[in-house]
PyMOL commands that place a pseudoatom at each C-alpha (Angstrom):
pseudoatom trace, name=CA, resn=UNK, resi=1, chain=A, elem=C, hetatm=0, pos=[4.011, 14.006, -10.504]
pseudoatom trace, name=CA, resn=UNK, resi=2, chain=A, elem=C, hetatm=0, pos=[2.463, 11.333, -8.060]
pseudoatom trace, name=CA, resn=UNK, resi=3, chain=A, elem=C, hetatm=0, pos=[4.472, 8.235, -7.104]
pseudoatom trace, name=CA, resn=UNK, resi=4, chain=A, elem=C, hetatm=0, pos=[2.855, 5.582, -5.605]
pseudoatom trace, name=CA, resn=UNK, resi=5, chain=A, elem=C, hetatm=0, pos=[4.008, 2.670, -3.418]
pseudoatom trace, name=CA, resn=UNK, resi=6, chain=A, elem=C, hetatm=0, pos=[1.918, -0.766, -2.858]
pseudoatom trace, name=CA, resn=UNK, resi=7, chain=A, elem=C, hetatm=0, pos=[3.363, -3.390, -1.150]
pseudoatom trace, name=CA, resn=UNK, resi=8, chain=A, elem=C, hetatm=0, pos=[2.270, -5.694, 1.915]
pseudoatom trace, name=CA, resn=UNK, resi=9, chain=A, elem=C, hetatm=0, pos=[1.849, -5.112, 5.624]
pseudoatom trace, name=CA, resn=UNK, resi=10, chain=A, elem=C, hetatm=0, pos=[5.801, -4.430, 6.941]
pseudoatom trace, name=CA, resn=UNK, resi=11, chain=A, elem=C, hetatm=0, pos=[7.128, -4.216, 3.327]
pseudoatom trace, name=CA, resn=UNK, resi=12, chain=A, elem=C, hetatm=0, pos=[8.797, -0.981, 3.674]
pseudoatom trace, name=CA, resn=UNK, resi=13, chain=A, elem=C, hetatm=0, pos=[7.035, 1.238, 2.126]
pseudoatom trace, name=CA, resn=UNK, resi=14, chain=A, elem=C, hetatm=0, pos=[6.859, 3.953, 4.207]
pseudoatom trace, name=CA, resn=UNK, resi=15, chain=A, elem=C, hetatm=0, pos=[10.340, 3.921, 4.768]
pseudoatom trace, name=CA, resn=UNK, resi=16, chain=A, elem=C, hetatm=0, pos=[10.876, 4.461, 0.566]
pseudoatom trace, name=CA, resn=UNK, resi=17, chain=A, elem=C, hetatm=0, pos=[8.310, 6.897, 0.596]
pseudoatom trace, name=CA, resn=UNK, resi=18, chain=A, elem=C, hetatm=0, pos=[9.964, 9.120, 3.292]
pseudoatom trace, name=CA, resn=UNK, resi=19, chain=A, elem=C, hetatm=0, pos=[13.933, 8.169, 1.358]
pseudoatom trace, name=CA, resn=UNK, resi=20, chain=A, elem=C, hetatm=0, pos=[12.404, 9.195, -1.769]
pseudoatom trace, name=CA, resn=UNK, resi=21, chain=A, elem=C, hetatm=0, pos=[10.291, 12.435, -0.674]
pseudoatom trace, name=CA, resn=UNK, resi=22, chain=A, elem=C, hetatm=0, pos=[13.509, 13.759, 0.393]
pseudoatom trace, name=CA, resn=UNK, resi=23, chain=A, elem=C, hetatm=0, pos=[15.513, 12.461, -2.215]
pseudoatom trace, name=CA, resn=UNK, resi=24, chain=A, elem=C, hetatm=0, pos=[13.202, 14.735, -4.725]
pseudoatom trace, name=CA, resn=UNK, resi=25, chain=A, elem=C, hetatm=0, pos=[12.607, 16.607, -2.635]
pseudoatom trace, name=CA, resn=UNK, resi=26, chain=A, elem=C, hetatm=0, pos=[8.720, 16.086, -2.864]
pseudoatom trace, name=CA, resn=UNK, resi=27, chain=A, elem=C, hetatm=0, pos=[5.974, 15.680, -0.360]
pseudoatom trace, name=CA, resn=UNK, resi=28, chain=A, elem=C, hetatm=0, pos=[5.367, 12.638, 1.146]
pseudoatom trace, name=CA, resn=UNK, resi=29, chain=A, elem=C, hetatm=0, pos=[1.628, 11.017, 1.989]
pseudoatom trace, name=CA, resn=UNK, resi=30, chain=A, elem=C, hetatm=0, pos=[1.435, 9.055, 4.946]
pseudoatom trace, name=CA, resn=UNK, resi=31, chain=A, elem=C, hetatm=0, pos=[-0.866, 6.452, 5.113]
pseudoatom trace, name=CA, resn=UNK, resi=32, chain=A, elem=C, hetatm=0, pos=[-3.241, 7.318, 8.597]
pseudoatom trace, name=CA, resn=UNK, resi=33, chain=A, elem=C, hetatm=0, pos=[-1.996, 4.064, 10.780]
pseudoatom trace, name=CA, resn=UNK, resi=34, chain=A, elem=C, hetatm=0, pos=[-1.207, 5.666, 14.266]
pseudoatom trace, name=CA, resn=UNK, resi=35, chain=A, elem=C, hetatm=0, pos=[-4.691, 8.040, 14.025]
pseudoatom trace, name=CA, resn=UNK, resi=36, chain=A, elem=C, hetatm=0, pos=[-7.013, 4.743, 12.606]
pseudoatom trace, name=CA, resn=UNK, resi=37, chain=A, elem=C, hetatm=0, pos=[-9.808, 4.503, 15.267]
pseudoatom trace, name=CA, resn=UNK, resi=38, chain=A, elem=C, hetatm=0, pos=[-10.370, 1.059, 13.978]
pseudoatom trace, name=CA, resn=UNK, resi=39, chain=A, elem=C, hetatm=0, pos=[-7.187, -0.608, 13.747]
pseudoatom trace, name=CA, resn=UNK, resi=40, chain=A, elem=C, hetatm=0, pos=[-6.458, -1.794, 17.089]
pseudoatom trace, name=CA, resn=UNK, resi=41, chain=A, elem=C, hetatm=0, pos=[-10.241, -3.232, 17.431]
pseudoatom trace, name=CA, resn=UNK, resi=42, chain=A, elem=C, hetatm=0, pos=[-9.826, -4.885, 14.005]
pseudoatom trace, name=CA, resn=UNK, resi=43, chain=A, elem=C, hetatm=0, pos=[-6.800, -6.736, 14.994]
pseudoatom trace, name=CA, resn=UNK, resi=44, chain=A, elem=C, hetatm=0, pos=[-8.491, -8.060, 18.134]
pseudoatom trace, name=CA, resn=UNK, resi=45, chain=A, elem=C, hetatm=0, pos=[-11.612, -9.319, 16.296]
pseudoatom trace, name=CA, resn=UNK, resi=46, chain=A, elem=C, hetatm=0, pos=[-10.925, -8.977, 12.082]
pseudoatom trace, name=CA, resn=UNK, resi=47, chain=A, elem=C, hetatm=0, pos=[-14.795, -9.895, 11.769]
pseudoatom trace, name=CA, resn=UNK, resi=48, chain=A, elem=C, hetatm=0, pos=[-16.434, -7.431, 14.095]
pseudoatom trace, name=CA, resn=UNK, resi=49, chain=A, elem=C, hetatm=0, pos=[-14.402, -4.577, 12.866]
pseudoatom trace, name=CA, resn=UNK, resi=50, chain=A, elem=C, hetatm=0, pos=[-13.482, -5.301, 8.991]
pseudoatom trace, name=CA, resn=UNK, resi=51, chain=A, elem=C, hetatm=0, pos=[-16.072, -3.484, 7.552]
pseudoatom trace, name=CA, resn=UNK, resi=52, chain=A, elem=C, hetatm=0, pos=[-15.707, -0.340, 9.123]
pseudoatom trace, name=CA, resn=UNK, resi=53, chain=A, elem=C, hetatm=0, pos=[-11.929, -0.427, 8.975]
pseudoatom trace, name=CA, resn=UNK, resi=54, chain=A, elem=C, hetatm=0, pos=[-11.959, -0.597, 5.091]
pseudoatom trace, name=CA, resn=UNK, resi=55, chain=A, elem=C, hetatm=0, pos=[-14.642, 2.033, 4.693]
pseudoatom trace, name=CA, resn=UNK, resi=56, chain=A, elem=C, hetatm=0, pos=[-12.296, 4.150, 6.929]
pseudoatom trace, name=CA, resn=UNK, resi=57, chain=A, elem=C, hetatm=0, pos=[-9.451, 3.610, 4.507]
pseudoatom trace, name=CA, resn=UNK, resi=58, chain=A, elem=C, hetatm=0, pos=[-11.341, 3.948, 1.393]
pseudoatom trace, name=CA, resn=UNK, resi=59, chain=A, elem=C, hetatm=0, pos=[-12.643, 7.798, 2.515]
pseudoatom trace, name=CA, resn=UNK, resi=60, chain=A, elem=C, hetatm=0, pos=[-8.620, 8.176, 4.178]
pseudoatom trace, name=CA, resn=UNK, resi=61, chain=A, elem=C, hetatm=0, pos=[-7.390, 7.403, 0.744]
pseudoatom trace, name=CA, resn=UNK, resi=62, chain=A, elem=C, hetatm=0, pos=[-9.770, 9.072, -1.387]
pseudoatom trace, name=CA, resn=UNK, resi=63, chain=A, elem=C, hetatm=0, pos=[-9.075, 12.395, 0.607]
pseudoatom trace, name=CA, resn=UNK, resi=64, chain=A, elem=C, hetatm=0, pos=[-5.339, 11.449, 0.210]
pseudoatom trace, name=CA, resn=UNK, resi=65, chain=A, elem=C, hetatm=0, pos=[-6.146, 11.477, -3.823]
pseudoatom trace, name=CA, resn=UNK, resi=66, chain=A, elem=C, hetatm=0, pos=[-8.475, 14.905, -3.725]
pseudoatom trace, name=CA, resn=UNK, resi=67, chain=A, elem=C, hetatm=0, pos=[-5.504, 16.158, -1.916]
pseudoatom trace, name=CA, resn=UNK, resi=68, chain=A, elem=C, hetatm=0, pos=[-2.807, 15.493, -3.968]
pseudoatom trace, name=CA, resn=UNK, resi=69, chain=A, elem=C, hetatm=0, pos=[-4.431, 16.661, -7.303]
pseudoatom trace, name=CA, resn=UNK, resi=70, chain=A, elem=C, hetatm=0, pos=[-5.641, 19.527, -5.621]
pseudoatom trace, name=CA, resn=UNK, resi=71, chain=A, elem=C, hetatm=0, pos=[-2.321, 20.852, -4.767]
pseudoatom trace, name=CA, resn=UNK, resi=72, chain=A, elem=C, hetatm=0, pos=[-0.131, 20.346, -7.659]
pseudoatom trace, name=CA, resn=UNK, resi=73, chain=A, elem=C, hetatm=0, pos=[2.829, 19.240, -6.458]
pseudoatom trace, name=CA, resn=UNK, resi=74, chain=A, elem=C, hetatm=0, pos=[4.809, 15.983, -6.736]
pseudoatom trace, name=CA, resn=UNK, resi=75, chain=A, elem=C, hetatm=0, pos=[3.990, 13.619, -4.184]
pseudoatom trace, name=CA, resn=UNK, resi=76, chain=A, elem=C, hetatm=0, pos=[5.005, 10.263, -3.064]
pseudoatom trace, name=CA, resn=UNK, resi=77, chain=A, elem=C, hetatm=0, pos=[2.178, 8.042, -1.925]
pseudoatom trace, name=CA, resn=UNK, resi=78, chain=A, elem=C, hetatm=0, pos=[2.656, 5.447, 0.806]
pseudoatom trace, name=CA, resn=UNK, resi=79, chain=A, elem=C, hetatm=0, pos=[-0.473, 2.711, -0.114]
pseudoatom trace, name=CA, resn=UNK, resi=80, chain=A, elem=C, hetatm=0, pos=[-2.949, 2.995, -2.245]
pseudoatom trace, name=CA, resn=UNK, resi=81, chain=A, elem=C, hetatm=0, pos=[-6.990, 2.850, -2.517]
pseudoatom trace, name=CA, resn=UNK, resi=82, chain=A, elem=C, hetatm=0, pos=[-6.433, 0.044, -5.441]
pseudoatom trace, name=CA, resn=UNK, resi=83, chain=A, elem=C, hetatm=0, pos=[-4.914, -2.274, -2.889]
pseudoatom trace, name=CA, resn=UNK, resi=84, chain=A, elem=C, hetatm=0, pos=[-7.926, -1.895, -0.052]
pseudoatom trace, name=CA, resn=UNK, resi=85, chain=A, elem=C, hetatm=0, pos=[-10.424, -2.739, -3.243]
pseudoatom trace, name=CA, resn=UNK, resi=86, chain=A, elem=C, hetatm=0, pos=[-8.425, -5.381, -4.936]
pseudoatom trace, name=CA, resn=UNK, resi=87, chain=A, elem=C, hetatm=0, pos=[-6.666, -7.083, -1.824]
pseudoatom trace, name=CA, resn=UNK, resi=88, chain=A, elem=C, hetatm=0, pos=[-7.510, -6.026, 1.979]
pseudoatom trace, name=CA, resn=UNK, resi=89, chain=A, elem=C, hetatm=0, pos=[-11.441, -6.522, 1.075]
pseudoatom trace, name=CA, resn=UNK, resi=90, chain=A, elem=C, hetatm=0, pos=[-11.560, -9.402, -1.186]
pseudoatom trace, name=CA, resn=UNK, resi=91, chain=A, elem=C, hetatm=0, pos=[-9.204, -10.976, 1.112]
pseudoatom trace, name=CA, resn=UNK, resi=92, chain=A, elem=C, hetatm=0, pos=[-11.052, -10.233, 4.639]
pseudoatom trace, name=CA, resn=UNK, resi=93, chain=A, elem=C, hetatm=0, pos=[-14.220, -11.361, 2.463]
pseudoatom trace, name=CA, resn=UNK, resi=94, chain=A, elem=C, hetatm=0, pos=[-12.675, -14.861, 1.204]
pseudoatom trace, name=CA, resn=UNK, resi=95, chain=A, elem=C, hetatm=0, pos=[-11.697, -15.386, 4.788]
pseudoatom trace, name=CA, resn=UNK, resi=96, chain=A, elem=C, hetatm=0, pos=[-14.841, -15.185, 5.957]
pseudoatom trace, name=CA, resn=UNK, resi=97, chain=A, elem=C, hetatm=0, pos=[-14.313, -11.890, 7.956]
pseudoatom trace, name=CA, resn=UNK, resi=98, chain=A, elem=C, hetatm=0, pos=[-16.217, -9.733, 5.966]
pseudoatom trace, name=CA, resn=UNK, resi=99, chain=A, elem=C, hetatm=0, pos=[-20.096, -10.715, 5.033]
pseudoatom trace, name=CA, resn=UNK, resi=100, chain=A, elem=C, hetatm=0, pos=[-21.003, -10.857, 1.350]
pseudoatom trace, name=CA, resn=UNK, resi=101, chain=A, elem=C, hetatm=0, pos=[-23.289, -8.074, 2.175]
pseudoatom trace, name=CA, resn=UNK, resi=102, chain=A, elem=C, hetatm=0, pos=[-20.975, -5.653, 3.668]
pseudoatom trace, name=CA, resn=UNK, resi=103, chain=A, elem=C, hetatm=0, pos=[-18.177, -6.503, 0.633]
pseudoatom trace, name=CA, resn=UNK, resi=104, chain=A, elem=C, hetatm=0, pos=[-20.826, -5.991, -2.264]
pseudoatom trace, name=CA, resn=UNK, resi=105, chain=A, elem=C, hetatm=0, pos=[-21.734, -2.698, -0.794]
pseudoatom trace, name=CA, resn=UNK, resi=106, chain=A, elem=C, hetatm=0, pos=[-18.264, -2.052, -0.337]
pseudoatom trace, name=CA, resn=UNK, resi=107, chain=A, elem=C, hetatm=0, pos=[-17.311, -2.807, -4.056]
pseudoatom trace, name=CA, resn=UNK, resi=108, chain=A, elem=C, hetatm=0, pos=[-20.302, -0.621, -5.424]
pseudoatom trace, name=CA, resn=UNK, resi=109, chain=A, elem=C, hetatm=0, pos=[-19.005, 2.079, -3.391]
pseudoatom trace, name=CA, resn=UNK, resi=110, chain=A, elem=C, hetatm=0, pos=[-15.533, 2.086, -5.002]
pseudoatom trace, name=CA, resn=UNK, resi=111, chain=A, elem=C, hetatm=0, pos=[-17.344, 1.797, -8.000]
pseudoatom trace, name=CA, resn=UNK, resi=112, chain=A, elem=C, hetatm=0, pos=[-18.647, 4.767, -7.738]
pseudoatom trace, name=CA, resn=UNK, resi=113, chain=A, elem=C, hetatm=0, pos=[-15.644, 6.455, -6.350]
pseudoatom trace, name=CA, resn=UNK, resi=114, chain=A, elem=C, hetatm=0, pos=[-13.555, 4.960, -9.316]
pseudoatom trace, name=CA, resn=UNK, resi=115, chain=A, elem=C, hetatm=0, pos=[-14.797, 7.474, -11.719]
pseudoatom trace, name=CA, resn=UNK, resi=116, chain=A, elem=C, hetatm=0, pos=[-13.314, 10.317, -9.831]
pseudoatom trace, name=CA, resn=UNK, resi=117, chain=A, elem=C, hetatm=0, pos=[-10.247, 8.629, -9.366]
pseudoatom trace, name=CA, resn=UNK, resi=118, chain=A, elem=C, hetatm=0, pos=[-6.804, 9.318, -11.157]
pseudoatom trace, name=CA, resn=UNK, resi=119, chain=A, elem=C, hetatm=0, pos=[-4.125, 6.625, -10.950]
pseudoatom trace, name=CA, resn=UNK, resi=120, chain=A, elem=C, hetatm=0, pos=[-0.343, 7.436, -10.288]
pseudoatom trace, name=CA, resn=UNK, resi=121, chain=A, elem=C, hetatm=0, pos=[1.937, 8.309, -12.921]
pseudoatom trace, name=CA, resn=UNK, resi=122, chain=A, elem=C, hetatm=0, pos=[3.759, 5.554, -11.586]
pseudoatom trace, name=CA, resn=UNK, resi=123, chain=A, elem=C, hetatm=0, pos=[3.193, 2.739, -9.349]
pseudoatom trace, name=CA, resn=UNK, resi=124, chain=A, elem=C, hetatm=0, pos=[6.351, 0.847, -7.466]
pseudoatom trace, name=CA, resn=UNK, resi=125, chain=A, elem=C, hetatm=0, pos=[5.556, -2.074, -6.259]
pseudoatom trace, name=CA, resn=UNK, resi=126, chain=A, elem=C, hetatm=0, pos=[7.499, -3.859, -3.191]
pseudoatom trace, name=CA, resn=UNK, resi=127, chain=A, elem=C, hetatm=0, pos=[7.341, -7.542, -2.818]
pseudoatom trace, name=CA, resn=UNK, resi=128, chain=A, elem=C, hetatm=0, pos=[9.152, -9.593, -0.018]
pseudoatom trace, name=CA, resn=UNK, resi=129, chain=A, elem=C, hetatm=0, pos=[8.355, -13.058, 1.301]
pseudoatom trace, name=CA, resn=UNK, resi=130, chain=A, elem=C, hetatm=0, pos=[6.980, -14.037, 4.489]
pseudoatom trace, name=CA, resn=UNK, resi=131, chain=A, elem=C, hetatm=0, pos=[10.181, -14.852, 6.643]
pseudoatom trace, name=CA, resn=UNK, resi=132, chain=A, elem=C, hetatm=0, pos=[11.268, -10.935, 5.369]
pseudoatom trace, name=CA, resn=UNK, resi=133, chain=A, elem=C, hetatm=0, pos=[7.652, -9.387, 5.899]
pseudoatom trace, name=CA, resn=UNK, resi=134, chain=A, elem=C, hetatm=0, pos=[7.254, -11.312, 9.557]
pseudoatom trace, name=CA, resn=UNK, resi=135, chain=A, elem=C, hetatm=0, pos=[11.499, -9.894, 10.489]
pseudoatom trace, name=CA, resn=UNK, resi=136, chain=A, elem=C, hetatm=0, pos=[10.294, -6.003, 9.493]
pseudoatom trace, name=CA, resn=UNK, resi=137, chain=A, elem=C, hetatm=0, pos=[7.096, -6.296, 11.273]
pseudoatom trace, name=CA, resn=UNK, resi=138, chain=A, elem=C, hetatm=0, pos=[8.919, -7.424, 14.540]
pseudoatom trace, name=CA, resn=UNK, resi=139, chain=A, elem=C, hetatm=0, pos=[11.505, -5.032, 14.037]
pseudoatom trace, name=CA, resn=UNK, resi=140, chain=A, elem=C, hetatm=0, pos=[8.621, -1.827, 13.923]
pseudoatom trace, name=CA, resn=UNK, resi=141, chain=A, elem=C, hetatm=0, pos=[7.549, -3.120, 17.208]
pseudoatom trace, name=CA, resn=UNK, resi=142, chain=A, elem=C, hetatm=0, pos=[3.778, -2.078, 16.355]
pseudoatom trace, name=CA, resn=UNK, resi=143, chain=A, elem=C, hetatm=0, pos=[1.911, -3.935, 19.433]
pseudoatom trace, name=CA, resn=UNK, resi=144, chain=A, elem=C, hetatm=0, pos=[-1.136, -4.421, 16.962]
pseudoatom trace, name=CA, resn=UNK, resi=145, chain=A, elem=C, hetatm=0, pos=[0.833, -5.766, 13.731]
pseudoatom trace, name=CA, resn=UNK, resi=146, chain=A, elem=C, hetatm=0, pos=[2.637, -7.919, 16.324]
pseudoatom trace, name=CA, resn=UNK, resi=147, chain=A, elem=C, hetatm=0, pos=[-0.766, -10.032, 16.279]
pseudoatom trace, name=CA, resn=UNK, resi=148, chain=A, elem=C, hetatm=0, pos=[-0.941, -10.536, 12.495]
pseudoatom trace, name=CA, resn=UNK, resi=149, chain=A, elem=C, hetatm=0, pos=[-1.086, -14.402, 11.331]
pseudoatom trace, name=CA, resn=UNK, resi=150, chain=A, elem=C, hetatm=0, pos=[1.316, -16.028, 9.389]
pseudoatom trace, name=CA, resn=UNK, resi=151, chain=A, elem=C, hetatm=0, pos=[-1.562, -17.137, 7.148]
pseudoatom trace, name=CA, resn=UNK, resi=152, chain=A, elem=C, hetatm=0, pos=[-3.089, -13.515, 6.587]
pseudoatom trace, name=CA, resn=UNK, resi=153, chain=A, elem=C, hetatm=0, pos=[0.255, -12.551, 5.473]
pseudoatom trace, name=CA, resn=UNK, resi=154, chain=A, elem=C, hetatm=0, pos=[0.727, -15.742, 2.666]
pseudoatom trace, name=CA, resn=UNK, resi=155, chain=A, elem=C, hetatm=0, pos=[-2.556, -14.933, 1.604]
pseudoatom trace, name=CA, resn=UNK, resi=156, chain=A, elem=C, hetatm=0, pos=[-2.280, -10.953, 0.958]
pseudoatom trace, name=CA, resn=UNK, resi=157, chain=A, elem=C, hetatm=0, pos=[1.310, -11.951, -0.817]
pseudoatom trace, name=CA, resn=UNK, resi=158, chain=A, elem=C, hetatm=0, pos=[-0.890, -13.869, -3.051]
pseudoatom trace, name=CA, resn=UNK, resi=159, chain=A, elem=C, hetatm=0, pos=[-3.454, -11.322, -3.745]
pseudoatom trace, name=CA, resn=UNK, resi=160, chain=A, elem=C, hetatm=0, pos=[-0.738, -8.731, -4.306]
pseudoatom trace, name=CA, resn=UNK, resi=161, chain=A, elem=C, hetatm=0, pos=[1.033, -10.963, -6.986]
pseudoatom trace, name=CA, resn=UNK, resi=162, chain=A, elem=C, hetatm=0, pos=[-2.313, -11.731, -8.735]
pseudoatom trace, name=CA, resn=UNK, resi=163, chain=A, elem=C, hetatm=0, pos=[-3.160, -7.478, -8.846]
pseudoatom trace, name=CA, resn=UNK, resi=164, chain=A, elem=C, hetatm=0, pos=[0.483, -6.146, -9.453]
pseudoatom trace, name=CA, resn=UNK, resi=165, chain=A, elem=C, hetatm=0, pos=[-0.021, -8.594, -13.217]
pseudoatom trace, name=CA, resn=UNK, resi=166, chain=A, elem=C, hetatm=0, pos=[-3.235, -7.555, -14.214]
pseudoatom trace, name=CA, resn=UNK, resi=167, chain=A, elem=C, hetatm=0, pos=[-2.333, -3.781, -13.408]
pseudoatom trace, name=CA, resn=UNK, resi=168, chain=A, elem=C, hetatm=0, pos=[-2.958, -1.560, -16.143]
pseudoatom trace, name=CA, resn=UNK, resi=169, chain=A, elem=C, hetatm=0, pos=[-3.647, 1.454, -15.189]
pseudoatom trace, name=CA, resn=UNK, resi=170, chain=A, elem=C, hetatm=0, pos=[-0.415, 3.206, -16.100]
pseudoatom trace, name=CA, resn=UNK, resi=171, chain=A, elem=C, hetatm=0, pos=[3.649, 2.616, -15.309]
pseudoatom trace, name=CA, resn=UNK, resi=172, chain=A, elem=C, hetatm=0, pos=[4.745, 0.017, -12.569]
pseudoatom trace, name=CA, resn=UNK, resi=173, chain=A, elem=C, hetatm=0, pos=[7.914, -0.761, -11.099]
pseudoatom trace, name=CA, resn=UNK, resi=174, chain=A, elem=C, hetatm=0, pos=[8.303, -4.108, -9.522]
pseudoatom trace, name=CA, resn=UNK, resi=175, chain=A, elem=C, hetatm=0, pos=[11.258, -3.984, -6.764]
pseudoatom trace, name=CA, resn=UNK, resi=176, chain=A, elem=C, hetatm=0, pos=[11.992, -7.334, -4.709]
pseudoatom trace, name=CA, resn=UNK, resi=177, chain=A, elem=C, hetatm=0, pos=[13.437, -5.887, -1.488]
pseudoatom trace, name=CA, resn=UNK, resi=178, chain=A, elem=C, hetatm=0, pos=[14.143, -9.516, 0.202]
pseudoatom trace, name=CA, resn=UNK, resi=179, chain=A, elem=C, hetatm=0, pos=[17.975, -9.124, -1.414]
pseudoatom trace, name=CA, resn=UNK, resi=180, chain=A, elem=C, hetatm=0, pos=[18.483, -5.521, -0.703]
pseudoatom trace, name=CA, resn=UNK, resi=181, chain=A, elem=C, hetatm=0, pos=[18.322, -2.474, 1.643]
pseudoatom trace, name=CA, resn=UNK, resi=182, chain=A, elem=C, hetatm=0, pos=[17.649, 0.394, 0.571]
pseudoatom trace, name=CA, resn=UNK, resi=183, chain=A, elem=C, hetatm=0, pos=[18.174, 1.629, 4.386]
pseudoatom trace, name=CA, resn=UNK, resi=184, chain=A, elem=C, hetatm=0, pos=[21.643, 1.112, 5.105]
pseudoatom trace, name=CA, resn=UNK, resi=185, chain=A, elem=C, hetatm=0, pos=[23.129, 0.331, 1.865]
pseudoatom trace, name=CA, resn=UNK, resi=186, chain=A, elem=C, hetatm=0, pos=[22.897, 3.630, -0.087]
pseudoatom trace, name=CA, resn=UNK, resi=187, chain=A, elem=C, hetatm=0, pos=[23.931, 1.590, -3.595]
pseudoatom trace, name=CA, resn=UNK, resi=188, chain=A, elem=C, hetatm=0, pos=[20.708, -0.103, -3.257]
pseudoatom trace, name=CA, resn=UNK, resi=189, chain=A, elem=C, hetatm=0, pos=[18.471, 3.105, -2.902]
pseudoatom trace, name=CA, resn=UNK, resi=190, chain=A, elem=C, hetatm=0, pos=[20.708, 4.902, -5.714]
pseudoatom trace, name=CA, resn=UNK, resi=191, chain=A, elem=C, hetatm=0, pos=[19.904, 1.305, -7.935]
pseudoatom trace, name=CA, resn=UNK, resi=192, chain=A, elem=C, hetatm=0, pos=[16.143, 2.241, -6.831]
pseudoatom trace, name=CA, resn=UNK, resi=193, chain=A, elem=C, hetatm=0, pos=[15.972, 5.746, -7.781]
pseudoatom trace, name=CA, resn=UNK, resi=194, chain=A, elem=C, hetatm=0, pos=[17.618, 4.897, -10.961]
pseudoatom trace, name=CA, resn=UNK, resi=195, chain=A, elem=C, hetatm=0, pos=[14.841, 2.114, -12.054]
pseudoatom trace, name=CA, resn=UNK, resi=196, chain=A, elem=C, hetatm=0, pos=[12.266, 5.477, -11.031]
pseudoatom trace, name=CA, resn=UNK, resi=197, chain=A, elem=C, hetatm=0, pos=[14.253, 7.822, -13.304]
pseudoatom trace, name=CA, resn=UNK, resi=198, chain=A, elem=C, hetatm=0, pos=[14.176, 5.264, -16.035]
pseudoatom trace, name=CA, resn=UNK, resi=199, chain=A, elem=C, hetatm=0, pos=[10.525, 5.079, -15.755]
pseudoatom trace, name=CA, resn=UNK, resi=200, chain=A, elem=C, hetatm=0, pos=[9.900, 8.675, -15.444]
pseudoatom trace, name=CA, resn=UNK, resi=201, chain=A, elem=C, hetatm=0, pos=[12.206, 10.766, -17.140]
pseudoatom trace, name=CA, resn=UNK, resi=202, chain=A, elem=C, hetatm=0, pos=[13.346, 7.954, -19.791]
pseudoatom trace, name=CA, resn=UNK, resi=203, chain=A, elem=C, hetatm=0, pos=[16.853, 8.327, -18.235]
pseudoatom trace, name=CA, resn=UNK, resi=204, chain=A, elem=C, hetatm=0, pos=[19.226, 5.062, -18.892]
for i in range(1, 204): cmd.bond("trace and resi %d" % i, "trace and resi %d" % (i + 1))
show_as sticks, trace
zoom trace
């Protein structure tokens, strides 16, 4: 079984990824923030660095994939390589951050890459606005996502919202997380994993 969680930058995902690894007492995938060579340069200059940063993801997360197939077991996924194609890149791209040179090349890579690709049994998706994203980011204290515009945020919302309808690659749970938490309030996490057993096991 492979779970997957999108969601934007300070969403919580994985926070969810770690409550529900344990709750099923799966293995959890980490996405690779604290050991990205690139992440701390790409903050500090988005255009210099935005290329390499998403080719860095897309081989992080394609490993991540490999991996998990490889091994068999159940897995939760914090991020996934569908949201560096279909939001991070297009979005650095339409900013102006990434030249139409480097994004094509990009985009014919996944291409590629695609074909090997298996999607998640289930996607959850975690959507928050910007007052909630900006309060979570703050709270994580990351010096690097401290430096993250207002506007980047609004605009990867957007991108997220436009992806998460036209997904159709297989089940997807939609969970808006600016009402609840699923941190401190256990109800919420149990209301959570009960939406996942629904989806999974067909349990009501």
């Amino acid at each position: 079984m492979h779970i997957a969680i999108a969601g934007n930058i300070g969403v919580g995902k994985s926070t969810l990824a770690g409550l529900l690894a344990n709750h099923y007492d799966w293995d959890v995938n980490y996405e690779d923030v604290d050991e990205n060579p690139y992440l701390d340069d790409f903050y500090r200059d988005m255009k210099a660095w935005a290329f390499n940063l998403q080719i860095y993801f897309m081989h992080s997360r394609l490993q991540h994939i490999m991996n998990i197939h490889d091994s068999g077991k159940n897995v939760v996924q914090d991020r996934t390589i569908y949201e560096d194609v279909y939001i991070f890149a297009p979005n650095l791209h339409e900013m102006e951050l990434m030249a139409t040179r480097d994004f094509e090349t990009y985009f014919s890579l996944f291409r590629q890459i695609e074909k090997l690709l298996q999607p998640p049994d289930l996607l959850i998706y975690l959507k928050a606005s910007i007052p909630t994203l900006v309060k979570r980011i703050q709270s994580k204290g990351r010096e690097y996502e401290n430096a993250i515009r207002i506007d980047y945020l609004e605009s990867l919302n957007k991108r997220y919202e436009t992806w998460v309808k036209s997904y159709d690659l297989g089940k997807i749970l939609i969970i808006d997380t600016d009402a609840i938490n699923f941190i401190d309030r256990p109800q919420d996490f149990s209301s959570i994993v009960n939406k996942i057993d629904a989806e999974l096991f067909g349990l009501f």
